[in-house]
Structures are given as C-alpha cells and as structure tokens.
C-alpha atoms as an extended CHARMM CRD file, in Angstrom:
* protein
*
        95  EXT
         1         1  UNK       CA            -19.7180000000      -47.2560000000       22.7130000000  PROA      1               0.0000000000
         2         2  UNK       CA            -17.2000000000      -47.9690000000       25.8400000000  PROA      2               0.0000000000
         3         3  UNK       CA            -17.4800000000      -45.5910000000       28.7200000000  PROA      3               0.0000000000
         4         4  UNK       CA            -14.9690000000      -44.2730000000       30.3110000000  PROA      4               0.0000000000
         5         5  UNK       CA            -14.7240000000      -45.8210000000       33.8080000000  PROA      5               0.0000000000
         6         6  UNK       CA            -13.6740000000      -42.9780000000       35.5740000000  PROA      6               0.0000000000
         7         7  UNK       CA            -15.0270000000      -39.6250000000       33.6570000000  PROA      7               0.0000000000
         8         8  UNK       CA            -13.7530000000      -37.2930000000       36.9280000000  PROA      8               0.0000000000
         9         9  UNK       CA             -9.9320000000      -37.7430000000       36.0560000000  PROA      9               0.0000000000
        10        10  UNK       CA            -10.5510000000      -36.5170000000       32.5350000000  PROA      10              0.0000000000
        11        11  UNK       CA            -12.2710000000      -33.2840000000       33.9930000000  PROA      11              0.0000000000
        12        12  UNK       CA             -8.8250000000      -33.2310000000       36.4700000000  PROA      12              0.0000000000
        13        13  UNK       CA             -6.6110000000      -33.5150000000       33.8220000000  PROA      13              0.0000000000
        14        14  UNK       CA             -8.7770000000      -31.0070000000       31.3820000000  PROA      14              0.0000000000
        15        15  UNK       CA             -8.7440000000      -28.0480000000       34.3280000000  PROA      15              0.0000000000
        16        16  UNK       CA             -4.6310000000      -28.9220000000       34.9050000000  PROA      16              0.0000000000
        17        17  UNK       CA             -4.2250000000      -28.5400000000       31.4950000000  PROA      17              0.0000000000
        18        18  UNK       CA             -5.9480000000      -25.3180000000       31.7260000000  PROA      18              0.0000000000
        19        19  UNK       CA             -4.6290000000      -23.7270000000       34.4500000000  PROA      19              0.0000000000
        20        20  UNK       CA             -0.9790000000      -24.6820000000       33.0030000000  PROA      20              0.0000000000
        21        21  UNK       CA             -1.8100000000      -22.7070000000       30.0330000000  PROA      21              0.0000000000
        22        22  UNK       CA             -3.5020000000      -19.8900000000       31.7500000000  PROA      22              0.0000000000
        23        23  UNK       CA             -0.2250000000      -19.2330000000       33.5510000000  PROA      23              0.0000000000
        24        24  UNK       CA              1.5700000000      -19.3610000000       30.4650000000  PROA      24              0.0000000000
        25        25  UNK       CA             -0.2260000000      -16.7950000000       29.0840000000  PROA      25              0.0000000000
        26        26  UNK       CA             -0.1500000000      -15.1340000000       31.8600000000  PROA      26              0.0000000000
        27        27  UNK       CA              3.9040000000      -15.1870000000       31.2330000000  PROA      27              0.0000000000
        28        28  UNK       CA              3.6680000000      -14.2220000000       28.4880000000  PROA      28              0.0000000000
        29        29  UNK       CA              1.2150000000      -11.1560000000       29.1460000000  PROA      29              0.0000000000
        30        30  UNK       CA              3.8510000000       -9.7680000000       31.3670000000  PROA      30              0.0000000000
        31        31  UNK       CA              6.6060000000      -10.0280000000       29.0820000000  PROA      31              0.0000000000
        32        32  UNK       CA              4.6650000000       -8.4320000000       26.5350000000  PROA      32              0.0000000000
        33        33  UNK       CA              3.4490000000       -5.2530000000       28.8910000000  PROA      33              0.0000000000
        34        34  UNK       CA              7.3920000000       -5.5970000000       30.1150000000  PROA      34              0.0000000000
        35        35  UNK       CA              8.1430000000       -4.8870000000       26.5150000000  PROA      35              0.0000000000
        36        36  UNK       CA              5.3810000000       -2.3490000000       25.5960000000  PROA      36              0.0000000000
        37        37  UNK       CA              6.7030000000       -0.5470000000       28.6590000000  PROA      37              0.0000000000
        38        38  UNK       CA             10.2260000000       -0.3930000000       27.2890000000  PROA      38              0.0000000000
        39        39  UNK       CA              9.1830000000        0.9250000000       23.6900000000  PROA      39              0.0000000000
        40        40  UNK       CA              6.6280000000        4.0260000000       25.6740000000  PROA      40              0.0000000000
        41        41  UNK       CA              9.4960000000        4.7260000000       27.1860000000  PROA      41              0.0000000000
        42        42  UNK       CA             11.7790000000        4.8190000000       24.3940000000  PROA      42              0.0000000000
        43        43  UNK       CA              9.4980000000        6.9780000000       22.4760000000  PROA      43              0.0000000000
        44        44  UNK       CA              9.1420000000        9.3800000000       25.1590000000  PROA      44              0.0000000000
        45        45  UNK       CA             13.0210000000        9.8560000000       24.9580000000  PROA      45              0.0000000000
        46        46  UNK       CA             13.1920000000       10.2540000000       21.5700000000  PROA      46              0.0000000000
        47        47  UNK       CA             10.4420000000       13.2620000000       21.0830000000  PROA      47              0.0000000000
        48        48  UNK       CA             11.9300000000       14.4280000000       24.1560000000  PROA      48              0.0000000000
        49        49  UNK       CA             15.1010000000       14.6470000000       21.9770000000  PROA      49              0.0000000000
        50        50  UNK       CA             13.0210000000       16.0050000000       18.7450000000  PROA      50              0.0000000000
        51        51  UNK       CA             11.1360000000       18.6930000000       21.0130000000  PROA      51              0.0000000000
        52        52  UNK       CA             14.7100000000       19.8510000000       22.0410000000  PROA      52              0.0000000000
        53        53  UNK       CA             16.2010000000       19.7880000000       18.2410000000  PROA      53              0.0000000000
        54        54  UNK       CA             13.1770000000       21.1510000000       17.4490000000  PROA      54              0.0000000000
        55        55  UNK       CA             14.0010000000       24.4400000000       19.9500000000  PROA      55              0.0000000000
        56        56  UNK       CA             17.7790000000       24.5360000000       19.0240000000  PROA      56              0.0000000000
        57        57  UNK       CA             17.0150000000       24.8770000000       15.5530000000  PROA      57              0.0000000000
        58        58  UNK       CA             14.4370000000       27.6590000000       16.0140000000  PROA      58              0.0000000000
        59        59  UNK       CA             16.5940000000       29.4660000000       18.4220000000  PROA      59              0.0000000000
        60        60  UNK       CA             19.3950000000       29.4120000000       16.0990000000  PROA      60              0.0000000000
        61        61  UNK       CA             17.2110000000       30.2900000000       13.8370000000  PROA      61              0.0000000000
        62        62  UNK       CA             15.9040000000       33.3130000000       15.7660000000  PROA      62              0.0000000000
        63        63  UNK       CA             19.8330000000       34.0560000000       16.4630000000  PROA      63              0.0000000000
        64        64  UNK       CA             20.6710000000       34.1580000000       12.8120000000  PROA      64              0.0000000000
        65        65  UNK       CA             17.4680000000       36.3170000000       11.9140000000  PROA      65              0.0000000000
        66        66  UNK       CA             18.7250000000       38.7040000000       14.0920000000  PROA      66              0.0000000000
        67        67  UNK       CA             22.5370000000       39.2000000000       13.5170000000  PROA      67              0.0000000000
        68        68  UNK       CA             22.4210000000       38.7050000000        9.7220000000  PROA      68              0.0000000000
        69        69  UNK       CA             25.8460000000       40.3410000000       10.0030000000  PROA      69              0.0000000000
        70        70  UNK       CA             24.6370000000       43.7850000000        8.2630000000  PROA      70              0.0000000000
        71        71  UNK       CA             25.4060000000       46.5310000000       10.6740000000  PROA      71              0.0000000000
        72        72  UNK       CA             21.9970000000       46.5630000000       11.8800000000  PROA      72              0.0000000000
        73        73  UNK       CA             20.0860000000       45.5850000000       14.9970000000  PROA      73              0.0000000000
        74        74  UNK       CA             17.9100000000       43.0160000000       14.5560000000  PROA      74              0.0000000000
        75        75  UNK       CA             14.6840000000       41.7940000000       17.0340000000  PROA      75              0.0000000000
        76        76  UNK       CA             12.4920000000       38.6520000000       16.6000000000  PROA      76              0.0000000000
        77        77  UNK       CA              9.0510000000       40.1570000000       17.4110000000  PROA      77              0.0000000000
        78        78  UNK       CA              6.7310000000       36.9990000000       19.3960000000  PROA      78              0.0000000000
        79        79  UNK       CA              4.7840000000       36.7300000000       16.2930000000  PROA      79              0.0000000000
        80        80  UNK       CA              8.0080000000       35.5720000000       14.3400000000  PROA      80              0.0000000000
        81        81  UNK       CA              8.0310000000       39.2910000000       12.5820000000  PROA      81              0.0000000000
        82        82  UNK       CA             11.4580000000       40.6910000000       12.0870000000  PROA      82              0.0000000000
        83        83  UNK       CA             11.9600000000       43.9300000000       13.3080000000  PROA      83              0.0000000000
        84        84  UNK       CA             14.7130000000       46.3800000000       12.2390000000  PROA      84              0.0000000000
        85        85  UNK       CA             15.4040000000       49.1020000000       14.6770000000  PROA      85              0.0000000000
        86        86  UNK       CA             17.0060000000       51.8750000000       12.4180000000  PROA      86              0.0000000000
        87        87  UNK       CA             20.0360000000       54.2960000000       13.4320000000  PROA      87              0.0000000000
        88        88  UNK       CA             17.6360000000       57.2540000000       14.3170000000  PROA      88              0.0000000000
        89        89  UNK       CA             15.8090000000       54.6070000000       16.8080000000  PROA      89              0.0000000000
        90        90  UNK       CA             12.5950000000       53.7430000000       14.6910000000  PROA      90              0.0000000000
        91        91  UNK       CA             11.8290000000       50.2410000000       14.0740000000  PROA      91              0.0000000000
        92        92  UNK       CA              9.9320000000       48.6620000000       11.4410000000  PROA      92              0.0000000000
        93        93  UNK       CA              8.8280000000       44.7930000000       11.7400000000  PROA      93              0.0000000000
        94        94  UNK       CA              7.9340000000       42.7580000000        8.3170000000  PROA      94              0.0000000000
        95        95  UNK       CA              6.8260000000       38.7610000000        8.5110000000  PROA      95              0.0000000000
C-alpha cells in the first residue's frame, strides 16, 4: 500500500476545507435568523392588526347593543349584560 509522502498537507487541506464550510454555514445561519427575524416581526404586526379588529368589532358591537334604535336607553354592563334603564329611571340588565 503506497504512503502518502507528505500526510501534513492532507490534514492542511482537510481543516481549509473545513473552515470554508464552517463559514458558509455560518452565512447561511445569519440569513436564516435574518429571515426568522423578518417573519416574528411580521406576525407581531398582523395580531397587532387582529387584536385591533378584534376591539372595533366588539365596540361596535357594544355601540349597536346599546342604540338598537328603539326609543330606549341602552348600557353595556362590564359583564357584557344589557341593561335597559326604563322611563321612570329603573334599570333592568339581562345577559
């Protein structure tokens, strides 16, 4: 079996090798956080959006609970009851 006359080039050329790959992974490991960065980001912003949809649609909700448009004063109670407050001044609340 021939030996290789000079076995410390080989062990050169092996750690080049892997260093030049280490840095490309190393590349590529930043462009991937770079990128997981970008889509945390983007999902923040889009349940921020959801979170404020979410609120319009209950306050306009709340709005149209209480001005039904029947002549009488409505309240939203913080349990989500509605509450009727009657001409002589009582008020009754239902779920």
């Amino acid at each position: 079996m021939p030996r290789n006359p000079d076995p410390g080039s080989d062990h050169a050329a092996v750690g080049a090798t892997l260093a030049a790959e280490a840095a490309l992974l190393e590349a590529h490991e930043r462009v991937l956080r770079e990128a997981i960065d970008a889509v945390d980001a983007r999902i923040e912003a889009v349940s921020a959006a959801l979170r404020h949809l979410h609120r319009s649609a209950a306050s306009a909700e709340a709005q149209k609970r209480a001005d039904p448009g029947d002549g009488l004063r409505h309240s939203v109670a913080d349990s989500d009851d509605v509450c009727l407050t009657w001409l002589d001044g009582s008020t009754t609340c239902r779920p």
